[in-house]
C-alpha positions as CSV (number, residue, x, y, z in Angstrom):
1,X,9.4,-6.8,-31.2
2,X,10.8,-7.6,-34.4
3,X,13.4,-9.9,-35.1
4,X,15.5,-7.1,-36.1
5,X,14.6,-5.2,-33.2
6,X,16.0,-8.1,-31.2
7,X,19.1,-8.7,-33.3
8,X,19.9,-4.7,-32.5
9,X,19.4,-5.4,-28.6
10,X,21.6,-8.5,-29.0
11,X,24.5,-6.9,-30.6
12,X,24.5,-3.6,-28.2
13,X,25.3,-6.1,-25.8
14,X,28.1,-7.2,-27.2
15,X,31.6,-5.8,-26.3
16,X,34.9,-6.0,-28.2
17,X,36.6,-8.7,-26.4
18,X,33.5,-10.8,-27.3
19,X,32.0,-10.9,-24.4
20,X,28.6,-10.0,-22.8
21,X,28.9,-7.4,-20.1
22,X,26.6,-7.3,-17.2
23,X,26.1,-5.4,-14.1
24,X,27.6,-6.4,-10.9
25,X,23.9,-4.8,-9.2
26,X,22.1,-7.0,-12.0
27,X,22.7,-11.3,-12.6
28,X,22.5,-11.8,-16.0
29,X,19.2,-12.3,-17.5
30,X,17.8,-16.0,-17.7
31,X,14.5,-17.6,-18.3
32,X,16.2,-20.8,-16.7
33,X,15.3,-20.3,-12.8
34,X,18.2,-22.8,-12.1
35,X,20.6,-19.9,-12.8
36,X,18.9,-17.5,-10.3
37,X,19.8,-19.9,-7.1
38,X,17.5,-19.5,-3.8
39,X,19.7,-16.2,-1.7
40,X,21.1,-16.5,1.4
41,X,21.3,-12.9,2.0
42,X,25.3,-12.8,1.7
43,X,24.4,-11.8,-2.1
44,X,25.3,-8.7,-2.6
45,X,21.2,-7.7,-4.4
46,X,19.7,-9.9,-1.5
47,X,21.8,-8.1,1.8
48,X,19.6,-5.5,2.4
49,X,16.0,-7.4,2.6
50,X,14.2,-9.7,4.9
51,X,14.6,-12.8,4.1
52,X,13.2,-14.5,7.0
53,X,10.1,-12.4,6.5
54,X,8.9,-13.5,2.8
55,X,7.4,-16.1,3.5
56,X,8.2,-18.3,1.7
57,X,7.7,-16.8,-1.9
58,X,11.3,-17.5,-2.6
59,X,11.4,-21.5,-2.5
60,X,9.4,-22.0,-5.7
61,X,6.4,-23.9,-4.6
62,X,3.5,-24.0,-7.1
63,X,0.1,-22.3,-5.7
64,X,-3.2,-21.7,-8.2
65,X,-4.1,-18.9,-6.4
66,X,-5.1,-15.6,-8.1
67,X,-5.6,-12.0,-7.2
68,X,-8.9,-10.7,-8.7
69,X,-9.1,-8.1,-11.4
70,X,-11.2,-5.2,-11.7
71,X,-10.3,-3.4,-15.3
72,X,-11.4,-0.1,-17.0
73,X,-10.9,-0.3,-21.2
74,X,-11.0,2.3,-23.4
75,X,-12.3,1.0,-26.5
76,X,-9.8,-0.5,-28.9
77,X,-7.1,-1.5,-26.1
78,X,-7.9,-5.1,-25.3
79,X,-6.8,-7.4,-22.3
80,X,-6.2,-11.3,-23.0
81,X,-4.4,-14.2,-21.5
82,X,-1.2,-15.8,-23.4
83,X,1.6,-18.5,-22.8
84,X,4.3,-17.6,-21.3
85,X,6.3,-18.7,-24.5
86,X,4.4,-16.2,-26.0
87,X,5.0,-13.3,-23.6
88,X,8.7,-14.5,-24.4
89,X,8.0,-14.3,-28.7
90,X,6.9,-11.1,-28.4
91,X,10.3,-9.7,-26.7
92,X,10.3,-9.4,-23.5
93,X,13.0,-8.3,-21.3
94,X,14.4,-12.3,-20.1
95,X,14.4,-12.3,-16.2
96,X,17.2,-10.7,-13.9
97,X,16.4,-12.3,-10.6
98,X,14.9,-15.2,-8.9
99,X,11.4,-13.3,-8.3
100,X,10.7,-12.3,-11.9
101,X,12.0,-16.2,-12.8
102,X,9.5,-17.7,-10.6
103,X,6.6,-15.7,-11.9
104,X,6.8,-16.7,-15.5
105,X,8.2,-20.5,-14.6
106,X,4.8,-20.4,-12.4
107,X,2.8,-17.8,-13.3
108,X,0.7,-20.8,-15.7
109,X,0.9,-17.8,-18.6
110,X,1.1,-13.9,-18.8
111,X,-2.3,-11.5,-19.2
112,X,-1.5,-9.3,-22.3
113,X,-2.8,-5.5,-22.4
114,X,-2.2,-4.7,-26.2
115,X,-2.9,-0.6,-27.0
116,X,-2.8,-0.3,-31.0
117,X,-0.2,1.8,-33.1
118,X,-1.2,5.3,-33.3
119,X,-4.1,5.6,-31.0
120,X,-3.9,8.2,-28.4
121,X,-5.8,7.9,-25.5
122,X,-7.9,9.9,-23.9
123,X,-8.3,8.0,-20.4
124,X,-6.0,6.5,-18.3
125,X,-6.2,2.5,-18.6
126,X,-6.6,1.2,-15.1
127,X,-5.8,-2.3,-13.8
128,X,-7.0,-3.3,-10.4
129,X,-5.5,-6.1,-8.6
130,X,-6.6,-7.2,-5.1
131,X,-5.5,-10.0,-2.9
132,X,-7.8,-11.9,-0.1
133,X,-5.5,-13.4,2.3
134,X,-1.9,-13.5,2.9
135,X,-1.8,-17.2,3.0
136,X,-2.4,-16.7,-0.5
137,X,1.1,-17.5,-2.7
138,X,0.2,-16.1,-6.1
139,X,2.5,-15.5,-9.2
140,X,1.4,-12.9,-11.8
141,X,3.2,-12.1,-15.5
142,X,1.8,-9.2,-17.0
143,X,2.5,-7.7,-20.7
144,X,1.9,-4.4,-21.4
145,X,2.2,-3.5,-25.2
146,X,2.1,0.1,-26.5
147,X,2.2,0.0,-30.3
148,X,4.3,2.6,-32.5
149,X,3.3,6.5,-32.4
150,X,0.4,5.6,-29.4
151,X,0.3,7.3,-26.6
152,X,-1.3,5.6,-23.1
153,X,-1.4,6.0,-19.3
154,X,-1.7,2.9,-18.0
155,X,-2.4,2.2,-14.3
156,X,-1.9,-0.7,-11.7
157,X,-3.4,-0.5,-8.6
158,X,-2.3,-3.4,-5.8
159,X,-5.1,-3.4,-2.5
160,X,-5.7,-6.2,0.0
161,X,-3.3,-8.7,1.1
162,X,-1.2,-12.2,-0.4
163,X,1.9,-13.1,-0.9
164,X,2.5,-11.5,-3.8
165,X,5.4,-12.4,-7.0
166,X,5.4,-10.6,-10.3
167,X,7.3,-9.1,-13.4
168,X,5.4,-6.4,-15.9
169,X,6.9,-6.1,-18.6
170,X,6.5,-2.8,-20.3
171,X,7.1,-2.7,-24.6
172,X,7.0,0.7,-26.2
173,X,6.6,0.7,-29.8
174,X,9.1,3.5,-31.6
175,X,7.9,6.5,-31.4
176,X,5.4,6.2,-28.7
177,X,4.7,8.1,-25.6
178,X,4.0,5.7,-22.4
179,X,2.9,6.9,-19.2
180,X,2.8,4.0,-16.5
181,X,1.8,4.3,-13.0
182,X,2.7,1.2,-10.6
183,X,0.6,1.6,-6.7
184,X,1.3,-0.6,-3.6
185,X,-1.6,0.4,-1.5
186,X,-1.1,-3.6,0.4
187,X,-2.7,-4.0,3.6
188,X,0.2,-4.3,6.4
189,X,0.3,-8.1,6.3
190,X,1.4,-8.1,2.3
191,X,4.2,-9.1,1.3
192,X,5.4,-7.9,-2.7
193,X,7.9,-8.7,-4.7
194,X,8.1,-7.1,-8.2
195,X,10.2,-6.1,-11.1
196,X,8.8,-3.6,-14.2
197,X,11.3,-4.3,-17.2
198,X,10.9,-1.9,-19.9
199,X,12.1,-1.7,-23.0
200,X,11.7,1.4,-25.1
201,X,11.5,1.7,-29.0
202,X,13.5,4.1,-31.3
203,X,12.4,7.8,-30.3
204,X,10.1,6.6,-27.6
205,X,9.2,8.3,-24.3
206,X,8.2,6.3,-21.1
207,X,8.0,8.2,-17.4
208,X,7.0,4.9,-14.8
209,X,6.1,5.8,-11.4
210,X,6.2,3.3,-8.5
211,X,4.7,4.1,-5.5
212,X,4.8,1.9,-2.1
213,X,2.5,3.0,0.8
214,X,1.4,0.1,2.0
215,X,2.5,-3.8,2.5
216,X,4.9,-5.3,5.1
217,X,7.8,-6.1,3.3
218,X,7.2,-4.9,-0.4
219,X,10.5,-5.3,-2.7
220,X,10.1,-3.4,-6.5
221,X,12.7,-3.0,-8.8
222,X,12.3,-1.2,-12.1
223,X,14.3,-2.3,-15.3
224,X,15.0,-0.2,-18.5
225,X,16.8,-0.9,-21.3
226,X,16.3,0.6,-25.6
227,X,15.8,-1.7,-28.4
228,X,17.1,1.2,-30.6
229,X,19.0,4.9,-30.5
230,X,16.6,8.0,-29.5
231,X,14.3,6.7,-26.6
232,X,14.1,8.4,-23.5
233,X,13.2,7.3,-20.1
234,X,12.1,8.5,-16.8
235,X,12.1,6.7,-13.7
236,X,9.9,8.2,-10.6
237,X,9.1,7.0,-7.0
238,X,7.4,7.7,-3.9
239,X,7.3,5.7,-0.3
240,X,6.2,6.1,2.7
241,X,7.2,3.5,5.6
242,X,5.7,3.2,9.0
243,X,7.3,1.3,12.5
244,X,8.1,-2.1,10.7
245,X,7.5,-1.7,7.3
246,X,10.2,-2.5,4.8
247,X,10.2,-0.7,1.8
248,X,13.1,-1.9,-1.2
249,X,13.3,-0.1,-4.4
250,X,15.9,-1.2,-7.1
251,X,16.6,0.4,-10.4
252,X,19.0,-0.5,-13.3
253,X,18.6,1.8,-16.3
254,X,21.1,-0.2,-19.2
255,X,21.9,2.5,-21.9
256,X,22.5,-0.1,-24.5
257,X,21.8,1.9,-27.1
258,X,23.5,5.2,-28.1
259,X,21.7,8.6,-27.6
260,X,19.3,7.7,-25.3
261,X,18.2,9.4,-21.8
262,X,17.4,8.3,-18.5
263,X,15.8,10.2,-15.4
264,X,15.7,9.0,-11.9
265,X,14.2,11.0,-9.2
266,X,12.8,8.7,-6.0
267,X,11.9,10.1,-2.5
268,X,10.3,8.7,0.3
269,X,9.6,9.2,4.0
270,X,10.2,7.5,7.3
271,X,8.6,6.8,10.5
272,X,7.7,4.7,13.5
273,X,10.1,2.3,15.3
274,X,11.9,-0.1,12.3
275,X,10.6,1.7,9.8
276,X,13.2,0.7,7.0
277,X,13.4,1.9,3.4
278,X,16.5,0.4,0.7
279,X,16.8,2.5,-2.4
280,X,19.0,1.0,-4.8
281,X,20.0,2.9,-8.3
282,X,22.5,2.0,-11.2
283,X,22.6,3.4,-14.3
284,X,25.0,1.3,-16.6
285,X,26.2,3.0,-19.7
286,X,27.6,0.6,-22.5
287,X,30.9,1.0,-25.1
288,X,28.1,1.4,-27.6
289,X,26.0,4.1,-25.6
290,X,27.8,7.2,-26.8
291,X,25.7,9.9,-26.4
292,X,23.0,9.6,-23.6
293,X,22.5,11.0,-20.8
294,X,21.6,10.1,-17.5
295,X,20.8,11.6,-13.6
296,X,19.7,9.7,-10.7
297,X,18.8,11.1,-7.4
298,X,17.0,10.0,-4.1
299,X,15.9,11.8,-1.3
300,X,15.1,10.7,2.5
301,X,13.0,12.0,5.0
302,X,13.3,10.9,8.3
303,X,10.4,12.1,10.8
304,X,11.0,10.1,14.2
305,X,13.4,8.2,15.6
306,X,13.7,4.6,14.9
307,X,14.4,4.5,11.8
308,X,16.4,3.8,8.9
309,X,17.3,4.6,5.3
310,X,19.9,3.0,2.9
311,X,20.5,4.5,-0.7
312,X,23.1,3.2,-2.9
313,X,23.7,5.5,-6.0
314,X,26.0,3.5,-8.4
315,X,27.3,4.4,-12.0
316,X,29.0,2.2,-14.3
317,X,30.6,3.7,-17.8
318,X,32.6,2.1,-20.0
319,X,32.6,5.2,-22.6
320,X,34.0,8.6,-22.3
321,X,31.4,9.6,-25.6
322,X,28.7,10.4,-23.1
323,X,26.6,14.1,-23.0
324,X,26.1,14.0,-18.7
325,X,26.2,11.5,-16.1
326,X,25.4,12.2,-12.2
327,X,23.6,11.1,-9.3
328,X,22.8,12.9,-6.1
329,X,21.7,11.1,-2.4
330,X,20.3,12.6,1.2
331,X,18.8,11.4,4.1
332,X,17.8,14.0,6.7
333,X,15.8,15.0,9.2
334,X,12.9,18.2,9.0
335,X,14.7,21.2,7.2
336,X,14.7,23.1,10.6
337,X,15.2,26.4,7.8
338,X,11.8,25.9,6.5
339,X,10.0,24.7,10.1
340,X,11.9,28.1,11.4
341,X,10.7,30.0,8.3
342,X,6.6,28.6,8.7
343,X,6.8,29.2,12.6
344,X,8.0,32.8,12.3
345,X,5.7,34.3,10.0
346,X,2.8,32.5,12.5
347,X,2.0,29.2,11.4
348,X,1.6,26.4,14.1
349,X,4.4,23.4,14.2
350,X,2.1,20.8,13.3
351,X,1.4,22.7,10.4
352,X,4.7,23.4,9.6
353,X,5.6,20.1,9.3
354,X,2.9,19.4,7.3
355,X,3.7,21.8,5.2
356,X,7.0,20.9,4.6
357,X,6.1,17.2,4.1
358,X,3.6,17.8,1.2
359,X,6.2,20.6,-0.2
360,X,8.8,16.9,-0.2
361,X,6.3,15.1,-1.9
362,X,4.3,17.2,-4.1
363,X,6.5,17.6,-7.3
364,X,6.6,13.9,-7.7
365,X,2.9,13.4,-7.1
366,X,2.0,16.3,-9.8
367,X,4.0,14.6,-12.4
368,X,1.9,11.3,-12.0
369,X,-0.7,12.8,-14.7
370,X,-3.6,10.8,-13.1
371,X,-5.6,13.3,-11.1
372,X,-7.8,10.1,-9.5
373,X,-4.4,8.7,-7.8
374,X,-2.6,12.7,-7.9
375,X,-5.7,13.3,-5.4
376,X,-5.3,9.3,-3.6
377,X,-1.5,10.2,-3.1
378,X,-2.1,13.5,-1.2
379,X,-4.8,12.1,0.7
380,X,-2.0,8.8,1.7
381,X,0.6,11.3,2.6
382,X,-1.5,13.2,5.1
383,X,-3.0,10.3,6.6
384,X,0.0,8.7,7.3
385,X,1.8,11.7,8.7
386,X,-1.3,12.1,11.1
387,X,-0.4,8.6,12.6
388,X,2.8,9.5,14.5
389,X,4.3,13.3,13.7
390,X,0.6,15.4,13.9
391,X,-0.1,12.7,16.0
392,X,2.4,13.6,19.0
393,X,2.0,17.2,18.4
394,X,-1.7,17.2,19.4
C-alpha cells in the first residue's frame, strides 16, 4: 500500500471530536500483544468459546514447529518468505485480537504470495497446509497480495492435525477482482484459531469464503475494511459441526470508506450430542461512510437433538447518508413443508432430508468458483449427514 493509501485509511478513522472510533465486537488494532491481555472468558469476544479446550495456544509460548506446504503456481505469481516488519511496510491490516498478535510476535516472519498488476489468472492458486500432530503449537502469518486490475482465485486448504494460530492478510490492489477460498478440513483433534483481514483497493471486488468441516474447536474470524471509496466486498461461509465439535465464526466488515458494499451470507449445520456452532457478524459503518451498503445474514440448521447454535447479528451506524443496511438470523429445525412436499410426491425420508440439506447448502457451495473443492464440499456434506441423520433412518 502506498503511503497515501495509508494516510486515506488513517484519516477515515478519524471522527469529529478527534477521536478514533472502534467497535465494541472488535479491540482496537495493535501490533503490541501487551494490549490484547490473555481472556478469561468474561470478555465479551472470548464468552462464547472454549477456553479450557485450546490448549494452550493462548499463553504465548514460543514453538518452531511448522505445518508443511504443498503449493500449485501459476507462472508469474511467486511465493517467498519476509520479516514480519515487512508484512507490516507493506500495509497490512495491525492485529485486532490476541490470536492474530501472537502469530506475527511468533510467527519468526510472514510467507508472501505476490500475484502481479494486471494479470488475470486462468487457475486457481492453491495453498496446502497440513499439520502432523496436535502436540504441535505452530504460528503462521501469511500475505496475500493481489496487484492493481489482477484478477486471482486463491486457495487455502488446512488437513491433519496441530494446534494451529494464524492471521492472512488479504491486499487487493484498486481495481482488482479477488476470489479467496479459506478450507478447515482438521482432523477432530485440531484445534484453529484464525483471522483473514482484508483490505480492498479503490473499485476492488473480493468474495472470501470460509469453510469449517473439520477440527475440534476451530475459531475464524474474517476482517474487511477499504483503503479507498468504490470497493466491494463479499463475505461467505459454510460449517458443518458434529457431537462435540465447536465451530466460531466472527466477522467485522468496517465501512471506512464512503460508497463501498459489503455482503454476508453464512449457513451452517448441526448435529450429534454438543455439537456447537457461534456465528458472530458486525458490520460498522463510519461518519465518513456515506453511501455503502451492507446485508448480513446467517442461517442454522439443526438435524438432532443435542445441539446448539448462537448468532449474534450486530449493526453499528453513525451516518444516516447510507443507500441500505440489514441483517437477517434463523436457527431451525428440517422445513417439515419441504420433507412433507418430497414425501408426498413419493420420495423416501432419508432422501428427503437429503434433499433438503444439499438444497441448504448448495447456493453457497456454487458460488465458491473452484469446481475441485465445489465437488470436495458436496462430497463433505453428504458424508457427514450419513453419520447420524441417514444414519438412524437406515
Amino acid at each position: 500500500m502506498t503511503d497515501a493509501a495509508r494516510e486515506s485509511v488513517a484519516s477515515s478513522l478519524e471522527q469529529k471530536d478527534g477521536h478514533l472510533s472502534f467497535s465494541h465486537l472488535n479491540p482496537p488494532p495493535s501490533y503490541d500483544l501487551g494490549d490484547h491481555p490473555l481472556p478469561t472468558g468474561r470478555e465479551e469476544v472470548w464468552r462464547f468459546t472454549p477456553l479450557k479446550r485450546l490448549r494452550g495456544l493462548l499463553d504465548g509460548t514460543p514453538s518452531d514447529a511448522h505445518l508443511t506446504w504443498d503449493t500449485a503456481l501459476p507462472a508469474g505469481v511467486t511465493l517467498s518468505e519476509i520479516s514480519a516488519e515487512q508484512a507490516r511496510e507493506l500495509g497490512e491490516l495491525a492485529p485486532n485480537d490476541r490470536p492474530s498478535a501472537l502469530a506475527v510476535s511468533l510467527g519468526g516472519g510472514a510467507m508472501l504470495l505476490d500475484v502481479p498488476a494486471d494479470v488475470e489468472l486462468d487457475e486457481p492458486v492453491v495453498l496446502r497446509l497440513h499439520g502432523e500432530s496436535v502436540d504441535d503449537l505452530v504460528y503462521g502469518h501469511l500475505v496475500l497480495r493481489v496487484g492493481r486490475f489482477s484478477k486471482a482465485t486463491i486457495v487455502l486448504v488446512h488437513s491433519g492435525s496441530a494446534r494451529y494460530t494464524a492471521t492472512t492478510s488479504v491486499l487487493v490492489g484498486d481495481g482488482a477482482q479477488v476470489n479467496v477460498v479459506s478450507l478447515q478440513d482438521w482432523d477432530d483433534d485440531a484445534v484453529h484459531l484464525g483471522r483473514d483481514a482484508i483490505l480492498v483497493g479503490r473499485d476492488a471486488t473480493v468474495r472470501h469464503t470460509s469453510v469449517s468441516f473439520g477440527g475440534n474447536v476451530v475459531r475464524m474470524h474474517a476482517n474487511v475494511e477499504y483503503a479507498a471509496p468504490g470497493g466491494s466486498a463479499e463475505l461467505l461461509g459454510l460449517y458443518f459441526a458434529d457431537a462435540g465439535q465447536h465451530l466460531e465464526h466472527r466477522l467485522f466488515a468496517d465501512h471506512n470508506q464512503p460508497r463501498t458494499k459489503s455482503n454476508v451470507l453464512y449457513k451452517g449445520a448441526l448435529q450429534g450430542q454438543g455439537a456447537h456452532t457461534v456465528w458472530i457478524g458486525n458490520v460498522l459503518i463510519r461518519q465518513v461512510a456515506e453511501g455503502i451498503e451492507t446485508y448480513e445474514e446467517n442461517r442454522n440448521l439443526v438435524l438432532t437433538d443435542g445441539c446448539q447454535a448462537d448468532s449474534v447479528p450486530n449493526l453499528e451506524i453513525e451516518t444516516g447518508e447510507i443507500e441500505g443496511a440489514g441483517h437477517a438470523s434463523a436457527t431451525a429445525r428440517f422445513d417439515d413443508e419441504q420433507l412433507f412436499y418430497l414425501r408426498s410426491r413419493g420420495v423416501s425420508e432419508k432422501e428427503a432430508r437429503r434433499l433438503v440439506l444439499h438444497g441448504f447448502f448448495q447456493d453457497l457451495i456454487r458460488k465458491v468458483g473452484v469446481p475441485e473443492i465445489e465437488e470436495r464440499l458436496t462430497s463433505t456434506v453428504e458424508a457427514e449427514l450419513a453419520k447420524n441423520v441417514l444414519k438412524d433412518l437406515g
